[in-house]
C-alpha positions as a Markdown table, in Angstrom:
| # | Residue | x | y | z |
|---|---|---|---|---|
| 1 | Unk | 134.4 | 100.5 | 103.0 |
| 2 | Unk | 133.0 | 97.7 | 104.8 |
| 3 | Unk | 133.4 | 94.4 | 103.3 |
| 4 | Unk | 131.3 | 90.7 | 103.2 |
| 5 | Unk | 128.0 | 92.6 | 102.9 |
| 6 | Unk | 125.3 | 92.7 | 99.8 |
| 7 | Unk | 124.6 | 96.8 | 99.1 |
| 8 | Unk | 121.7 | 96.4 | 97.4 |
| 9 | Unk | 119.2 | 93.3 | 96.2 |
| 10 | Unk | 117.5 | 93.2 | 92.6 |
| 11 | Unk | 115.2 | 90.8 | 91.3 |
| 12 | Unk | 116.8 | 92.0 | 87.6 |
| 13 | Unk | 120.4 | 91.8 | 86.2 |
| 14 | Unk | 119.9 | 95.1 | 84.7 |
| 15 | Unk | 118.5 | 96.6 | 87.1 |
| 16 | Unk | 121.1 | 95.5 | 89.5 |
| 17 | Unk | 123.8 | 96.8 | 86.3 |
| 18 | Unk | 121.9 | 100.0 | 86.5 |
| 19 | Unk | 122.4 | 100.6 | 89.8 |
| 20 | Unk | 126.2 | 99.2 | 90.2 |
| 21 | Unk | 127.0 | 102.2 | 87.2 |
| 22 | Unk | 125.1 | 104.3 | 89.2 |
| 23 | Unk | 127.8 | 104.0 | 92.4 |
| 24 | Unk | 130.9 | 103.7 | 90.2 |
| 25 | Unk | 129.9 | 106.8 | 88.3 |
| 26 | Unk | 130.0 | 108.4 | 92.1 |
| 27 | Unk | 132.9 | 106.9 | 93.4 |
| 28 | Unk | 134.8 | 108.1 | 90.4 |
| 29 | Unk | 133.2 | 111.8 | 90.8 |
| 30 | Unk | 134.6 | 111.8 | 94.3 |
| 31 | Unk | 137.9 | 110.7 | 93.4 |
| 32 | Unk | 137.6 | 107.4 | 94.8 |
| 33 | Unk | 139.8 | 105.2 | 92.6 |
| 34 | Unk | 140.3 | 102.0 | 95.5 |
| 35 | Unk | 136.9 | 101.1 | 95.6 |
| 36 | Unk | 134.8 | 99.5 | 93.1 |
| 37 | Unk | 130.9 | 97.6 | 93.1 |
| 38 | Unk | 130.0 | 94.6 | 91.2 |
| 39 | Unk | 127.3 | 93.0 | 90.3 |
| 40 | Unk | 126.7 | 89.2 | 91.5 |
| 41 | Unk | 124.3 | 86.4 | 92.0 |
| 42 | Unk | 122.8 | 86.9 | 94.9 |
| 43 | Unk | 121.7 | 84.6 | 98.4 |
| 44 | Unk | 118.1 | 84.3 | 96.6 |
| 45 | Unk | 117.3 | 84.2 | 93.2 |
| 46 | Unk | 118.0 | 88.0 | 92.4 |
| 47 | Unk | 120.9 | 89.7 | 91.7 |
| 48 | Unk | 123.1 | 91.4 | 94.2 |
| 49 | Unk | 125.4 | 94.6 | 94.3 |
| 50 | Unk | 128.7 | 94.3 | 96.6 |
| 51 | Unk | 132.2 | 95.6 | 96.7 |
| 52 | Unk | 134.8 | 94.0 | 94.6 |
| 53 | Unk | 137.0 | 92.9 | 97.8 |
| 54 | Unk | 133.7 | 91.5 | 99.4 |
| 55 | Unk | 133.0 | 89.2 | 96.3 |
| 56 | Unk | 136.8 | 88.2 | 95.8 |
| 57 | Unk | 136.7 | 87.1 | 99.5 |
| 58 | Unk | 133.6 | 85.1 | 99.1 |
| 59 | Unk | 134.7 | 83.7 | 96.1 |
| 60 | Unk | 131.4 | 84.8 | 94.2 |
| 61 | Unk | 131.3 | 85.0 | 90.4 |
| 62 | Unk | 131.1 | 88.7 | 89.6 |
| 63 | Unk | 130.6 | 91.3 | 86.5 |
| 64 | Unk | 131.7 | 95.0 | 86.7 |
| 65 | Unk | 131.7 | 97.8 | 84.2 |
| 66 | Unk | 133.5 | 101.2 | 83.9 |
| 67 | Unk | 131.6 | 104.0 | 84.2 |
């Protein structure tokens, strides 16, 4: 997975939760159990989906759930 990139902008937490379940839920369908999306502010004022390692490297607040 490539890292230090935003997957997806939102102008809504929950729609930006909504969509981060969304691509768990796959990655755990496929068997994917290294990866995982969060949810985090974003470079604007909207909410931003990214890969946990991404946000860890840029040192971003971040919220996750479990499918």
């Amino acid at each position: 997975m490539k890292t230090n990139q935003y997957l997806k902008m939102f102008k809504t937490e929950n729609a930006a939760t909504d969509w981060m379940r969304m691509k768990n839920r796959a990655l755990k369908l496929a068997g994917n159990t290294r990866d995982l999306f969060v949810v985090t502010d974003g470079p604007s004022d909207d909410f931003a989906v990214m890969d946990l390692k991404s946000a860890i490297e840029l040192d971003a607040a971040y919220k996750w759930e479990c499918a």
